[in-house]
N, C-alpha and C positions, 0 to 999 in steps of 0.2 A: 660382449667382446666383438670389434671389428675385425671387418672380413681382415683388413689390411695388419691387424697387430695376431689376428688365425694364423696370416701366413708367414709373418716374424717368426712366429711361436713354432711353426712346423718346418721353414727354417734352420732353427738353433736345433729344435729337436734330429733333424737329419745329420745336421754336422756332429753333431754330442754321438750317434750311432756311426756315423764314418768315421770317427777318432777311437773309439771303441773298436770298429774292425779294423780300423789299421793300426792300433794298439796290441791286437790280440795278436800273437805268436805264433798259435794254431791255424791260424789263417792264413799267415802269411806263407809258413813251411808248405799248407794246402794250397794255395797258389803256386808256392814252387815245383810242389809235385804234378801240379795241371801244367804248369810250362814244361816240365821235362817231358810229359806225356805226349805233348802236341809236337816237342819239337820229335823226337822217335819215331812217333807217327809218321811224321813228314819224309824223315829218314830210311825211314823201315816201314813198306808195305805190311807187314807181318803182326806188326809191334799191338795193334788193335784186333787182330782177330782172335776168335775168343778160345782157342785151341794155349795161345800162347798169356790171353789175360791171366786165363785159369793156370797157364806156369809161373807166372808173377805169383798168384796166391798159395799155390804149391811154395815154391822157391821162399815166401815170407814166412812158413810153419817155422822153423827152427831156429832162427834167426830174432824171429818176432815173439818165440817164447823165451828166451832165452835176457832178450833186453827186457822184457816186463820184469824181473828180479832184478835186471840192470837198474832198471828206473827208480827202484824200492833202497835199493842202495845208495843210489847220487843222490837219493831226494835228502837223505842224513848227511849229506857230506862226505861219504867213504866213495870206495872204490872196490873192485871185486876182478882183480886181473884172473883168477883162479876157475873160472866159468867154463872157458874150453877144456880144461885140463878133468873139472869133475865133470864133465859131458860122458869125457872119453874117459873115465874110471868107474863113475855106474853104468855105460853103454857095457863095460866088461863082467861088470856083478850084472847086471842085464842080463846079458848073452851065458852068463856061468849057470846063474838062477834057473834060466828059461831049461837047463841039461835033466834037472832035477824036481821041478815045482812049476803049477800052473802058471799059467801066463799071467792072470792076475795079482796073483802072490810071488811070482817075478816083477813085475812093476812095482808096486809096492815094496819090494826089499831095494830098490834101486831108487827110487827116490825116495826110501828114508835114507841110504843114506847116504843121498844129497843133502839132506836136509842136517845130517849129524854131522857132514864136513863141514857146513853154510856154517851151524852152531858152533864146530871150534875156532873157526875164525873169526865170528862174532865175538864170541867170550874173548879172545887175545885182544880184540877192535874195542871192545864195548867194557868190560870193566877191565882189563888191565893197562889198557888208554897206549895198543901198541900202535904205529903208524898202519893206515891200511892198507896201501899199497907195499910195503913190505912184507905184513902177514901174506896178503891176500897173491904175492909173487911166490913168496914160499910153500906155501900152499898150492901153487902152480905145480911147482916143480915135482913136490911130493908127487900128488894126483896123476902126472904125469909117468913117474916112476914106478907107482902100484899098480897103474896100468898095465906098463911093460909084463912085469912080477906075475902080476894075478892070470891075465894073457898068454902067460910062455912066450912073448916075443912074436905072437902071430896071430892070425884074425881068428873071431868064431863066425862061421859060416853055418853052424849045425842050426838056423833058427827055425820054429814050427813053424808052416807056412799061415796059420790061424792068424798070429800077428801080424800081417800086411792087411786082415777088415778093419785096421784104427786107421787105414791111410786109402785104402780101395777101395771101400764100401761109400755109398752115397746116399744121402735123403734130399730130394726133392732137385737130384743131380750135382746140389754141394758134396767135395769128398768131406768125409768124415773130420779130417786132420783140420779142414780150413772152418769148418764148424767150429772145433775145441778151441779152437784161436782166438775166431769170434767172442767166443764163451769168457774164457780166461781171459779176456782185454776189459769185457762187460765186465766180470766182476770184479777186477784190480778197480778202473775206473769207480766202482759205486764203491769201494770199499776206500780207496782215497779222500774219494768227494763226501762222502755221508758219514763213514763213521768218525768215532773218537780217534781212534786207533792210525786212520789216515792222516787225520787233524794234526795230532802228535807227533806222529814223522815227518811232516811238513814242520814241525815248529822246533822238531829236533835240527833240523837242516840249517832252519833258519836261525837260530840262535840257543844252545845248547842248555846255558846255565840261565838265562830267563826261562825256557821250559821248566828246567830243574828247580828255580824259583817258585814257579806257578803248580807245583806240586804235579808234574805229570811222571809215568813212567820214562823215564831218558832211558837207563839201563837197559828194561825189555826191551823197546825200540830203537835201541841202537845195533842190537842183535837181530831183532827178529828180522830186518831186510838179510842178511848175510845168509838164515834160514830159508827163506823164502830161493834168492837165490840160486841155491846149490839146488835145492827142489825142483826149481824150474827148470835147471838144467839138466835134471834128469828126466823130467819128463819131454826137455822137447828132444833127446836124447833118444828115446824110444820110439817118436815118433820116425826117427831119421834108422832107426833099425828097421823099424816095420816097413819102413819104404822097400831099401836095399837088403832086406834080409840079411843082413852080416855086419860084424862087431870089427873096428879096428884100432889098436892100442894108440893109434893117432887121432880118431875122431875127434874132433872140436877144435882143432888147431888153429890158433888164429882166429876163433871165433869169437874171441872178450872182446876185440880190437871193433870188430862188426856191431857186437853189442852195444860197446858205450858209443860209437859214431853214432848208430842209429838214436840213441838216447839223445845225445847233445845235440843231433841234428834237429831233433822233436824239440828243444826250446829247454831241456832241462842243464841244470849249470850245476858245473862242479862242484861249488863253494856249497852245493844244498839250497832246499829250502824253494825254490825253482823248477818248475816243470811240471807235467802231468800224463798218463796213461795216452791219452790223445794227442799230441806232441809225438811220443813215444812209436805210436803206431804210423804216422804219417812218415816217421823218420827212417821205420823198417822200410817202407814201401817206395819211398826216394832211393834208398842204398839196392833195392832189391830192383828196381825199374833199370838202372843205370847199369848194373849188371847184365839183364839182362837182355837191352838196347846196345851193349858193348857189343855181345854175344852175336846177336841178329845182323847188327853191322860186320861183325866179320874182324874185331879187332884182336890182335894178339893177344895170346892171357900174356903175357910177360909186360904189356901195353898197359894191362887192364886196370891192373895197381897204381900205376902214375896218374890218369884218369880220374878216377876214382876218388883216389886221394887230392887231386888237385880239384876238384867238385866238389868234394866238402870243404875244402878251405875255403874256396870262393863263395859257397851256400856261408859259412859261418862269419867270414868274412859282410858281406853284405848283410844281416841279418844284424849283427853288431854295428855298424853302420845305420841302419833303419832304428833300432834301439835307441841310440846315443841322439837322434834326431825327435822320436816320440817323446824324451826327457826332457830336450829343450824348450 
């Protein structure tokens, strides 16, 4: 081979890897979050020291556990508006649990049942083929209401001070909380990418009755995201206990809303079949940077919304744009 057809060859091979990373989603969203980064920076002395990085990482525990069962659910097609509402209804069997039984068997009763709400609205989504966004609203609503009920209409504040070591405690100067984050992204991640099981929700997403064709479970995996879910949301529910010590019939308000942004911002799409753990994460950390770069600049909360909301338009906006252009 000549030098001169060596360098054709290495060439073609750079371009074939610069349409791959400017293919890739996850990169591009990565890119976005380095431009918000720098522009903050620029704006906010603050925004870079590491008093405040480490509030970004704080700030993305509950938010970023809460989308990973987000992501488990969009990846089938569904929808899980219900997430804030069961946050703030095991934060309440949380906080009831913790009056009577250890703290570990308080967790444990509280995210199973997260996981026993996730299930009934899976079984209505999953075999009796009801819309999801319908269940998974009424299901809000409920969740919302047991809250009240189960609460007496006011906070628990009686919590042991033990539970604040899942969120105080540090190894190697990591807090605890932003550890389990890590953990639970690693293993959603390898559990999507490697197993059968992630294969098959990706294939449920992507076309339902060719899965059902190809003899996979649809049924379990049309449920088991909705399980998964409601689980999540109790656990990253606990973590936001153990921060503030105290339980409020409102916790999780408006957090679905957070969740699926961050999901869709990470490159996962509605329609299913679309997206990945990684996506997912980069997508917390955009919603969770702009936040708190709003913060730092000093801008109103009542501002903060419009903002916000007008950033992810334009982030999805533009990303749909780059899409349509990579197809061409």
């Amino acid at each position: 081979m000549t030098q001169e057809t060596r360098t054709m060859q290495s060439s073609v091979d750079l371009k074939r890897l610069l349409g791959r990373v400017g293919n890739s989603l996850e990169l591009r969203m990565l890119g976005l979050a380095l431009a918000i980064a720098v522009v903050l920076s620029i704006m906010s002395p603050y925004f870079l020291t590491a008093n405040n990085l480490m509030n970004v990482l704080d700030q993305s525990v509950v938010i970023g556990i809460v989308a990973i069962g987000m992501t488990f659910v969009i990846l089938t097609g569904g929808i899980d508006l219900s997430v804030g509402s069961v946050a703030g209804l095991t934060g309440v069997i949380l906080g009831l649990a913790l009056q009577d039984f250890s703290i570990p068997v308080a967790i444990a009763m509280a995210i199973a049942a997260g996981g026993l709400i996730g299930l009934f609205s899976g079984v209505l989504i999953g075999y009796f083929g009801l819309a999801a966004f319908v269940v998974t609203l009424g299901v809000m609503a409920i969740g919302r209401s047991l809250a009240y009920i189960f609460s007496g209409q006011t906070s628990i504040s009686s919590i042991p001070m033990e539970l604040s070591d899942l969120v105080y405690t540090t190894v190697l100067g990591i807090p605890t909380n932003v550890l389990c984050l890590g953990l639970l992204y690693l293993l959603a991640g390898l559990y999507l990418s490697y197993t059968k099981g992630g294969r098959t929700i990706y294939a449920v997403g992507s076309n339902k009755e060719a899965a059902r064709a190809a003899g996979l479970s649809v049924l379990f995996y049309s449920i088991l995201p909705y399980v998964i879910s409601g689980m999540f949301a109790a656990v990253a529910v606990t973590f936001l206990t153990a921060q503030i010590l105290s339980v409020d019939p409102l916790t999780g308000n408006l957090l679905e809303l957070d969740a699926i942004a961050a999901v869709v911002i990470g490159g996962a799409s509605l329609y299913g079949g679309r997206g990945s753990i990684a996506g997912t994460l980069i997508g917390v950390v955009i919603m969770v940077m702009i936040r708190n770069g709003l913060n730092l600049l000093g801008v109103s909360p009542f501002w903060q919304g419009s903002a916000i909301g007008a950033i992810i338009i334009f982030a999805l906006l533009i990303e749909s744009l780059l899409s349509r252009r990579s197809r061409a």
